[in-house]
C-alpha positions, 0 to 999 in steps of 0.5 A: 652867495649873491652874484655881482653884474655891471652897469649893463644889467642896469640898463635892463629893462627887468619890470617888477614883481607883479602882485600875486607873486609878491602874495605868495612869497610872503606866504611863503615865509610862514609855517602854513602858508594859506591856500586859499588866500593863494588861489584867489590872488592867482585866479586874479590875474588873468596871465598868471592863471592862463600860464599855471593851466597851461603847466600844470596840465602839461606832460610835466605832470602827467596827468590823466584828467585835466585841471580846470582851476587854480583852486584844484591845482592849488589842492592837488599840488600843494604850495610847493609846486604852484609856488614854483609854478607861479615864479616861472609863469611870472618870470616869463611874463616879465621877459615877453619884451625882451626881442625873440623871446618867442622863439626862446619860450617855444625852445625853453619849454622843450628843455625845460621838459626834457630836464624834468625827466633827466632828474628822474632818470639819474634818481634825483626826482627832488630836483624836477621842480628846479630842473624844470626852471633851469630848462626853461630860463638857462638862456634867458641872458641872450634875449636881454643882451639882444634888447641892448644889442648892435648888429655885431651882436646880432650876426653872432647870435646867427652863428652861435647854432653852428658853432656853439652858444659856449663860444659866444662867451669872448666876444660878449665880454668885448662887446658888454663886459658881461656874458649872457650865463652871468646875465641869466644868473642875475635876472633869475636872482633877482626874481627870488628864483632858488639859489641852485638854479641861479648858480647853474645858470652862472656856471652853466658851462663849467664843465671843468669844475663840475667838482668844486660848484657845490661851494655855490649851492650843494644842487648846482653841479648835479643841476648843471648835469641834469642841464646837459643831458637835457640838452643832448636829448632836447636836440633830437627835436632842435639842432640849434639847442647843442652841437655835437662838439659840444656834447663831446667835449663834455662826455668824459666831465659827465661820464666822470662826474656820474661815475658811468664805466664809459660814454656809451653808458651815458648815450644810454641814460639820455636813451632812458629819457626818451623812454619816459613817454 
């Protein structure tokens, strides 16, 4: 199911795909990709090698000895993964023009981590490689709204911590006619990231319908679960990420929808997620 914008979303910035990811969706259409074609194309580009290290040697994979090239990391994980890889890498390469996008990497890759192990936790280790992207790209609308934005939008976003990025929702449609989950979820479709991870960021906030979102994609719901959890552990570390009224309006849609007896099992789970380390 594509998802439809409006004419701001033309007016973004969003520059192509660069070579070597257009190399490894082609191979990904084949019954057996070629990995060693992928691992040259990646060790070709300079950025995307630097990001894909960087990843692939991350606690996200937990790894007791370092990789030091692509060709090992290609061997190692597999096409799957370094295929995943190789998207968020390039996908981030593509947004550094976007303003604050610093600051928003530094947040994403907290979430992103904090999601890869909420997966594991509610026994959905399927879903780590795309739990990981959402983390990492599940607000990447607000940076690309900033890059068309007037100070009015700007004195919102200064609130937005305190009161909760939930609410900017209204006034993003007064001011664009669009709001930034809806942005998110376009840019990430556009970049062939997977169809569940588009539609959670769309729906990112439909705690209501948490029910009816499989008719997007049958991941999306436990996505967008996974999504929050991550979040309420992520803010042990940034305050910024969820308030706590958030969180509380949202633990009996989760509590239900993860048929928990109560809301203490659930500050249980996001315990079991510190215990990861």
């Amino acid at each position: 199911m594509q998802i439809e914008g409006n004419d701001i979303v033309d007016k973004l910035v969003i520059p192509p795909q660069p070579e070597v990811l257009r190399v490894v969706v082609a191979e990904s259409r084949k019954e057996d990709p070629d990995l060693g074609k992928i691992s040259r194309h990646i060790s070709g580009d300079a950025s995307i090698t630097g990001g894909v290290l960087q990843i692939v040697n991350s606690p996200l994979f937990r790894r007791t000895r370092e990789i030091s090239s692509i060709q090992q990391a290609v061997t190692l994980l597999g096409f799957t993964r370094i295929y995943a890889i190789v998207r968020t890498v390039a996908l981030r390469n593509a947004m550094s023009q976007y303003p604050g996008m610093e600051a928003f990497w530094r947040r994403g890759v907290h979430v992103a981590e904090s999601a890869a192990r909420v997966a594991s936790v509610i026994e959905r280790s399927d879903l780590v490689d795309e739990a990981h992207l959402l983390g990492l790209f599940h607000m990447v609308g607000i940076p690309a709204l900033s890059s068309l934005a007037g100070e009015e939008y700007f004195s919102l976003l200064k609130s937005a911590p305190a009161k909760g990025w939930s609410k900017l929702l209204p006034d993003e449609m007064r001011l664009f006619g669009i709001h930034h989950p809806r942005v998110g979820a376009l840019i990430t479709q556009r970049w062939h990231i997977p169809s569940s991870v588009v539609h959670a960021i769309d729906h990112q906030y439909a705690m209501d319908q948490l029910t009816h979102l499989d008719v997007f994609h049958a991941d999306t719901a436990d996505l967008v679960v996974i999504l929050k959890l991550a979040l309420r552990f992520a803010t042990t570390v940034d305050a910024s990420l969820m308030t706590y009224a958030e969180w509380s309006a949202w633990s009996e849609q989760l509590v239900d929808y993860l048929a928990l007896p109560d809301p203490a099992a659930l500050d249980a789970l996001v315990d079991e997620v510190a215990a990861q380390d």
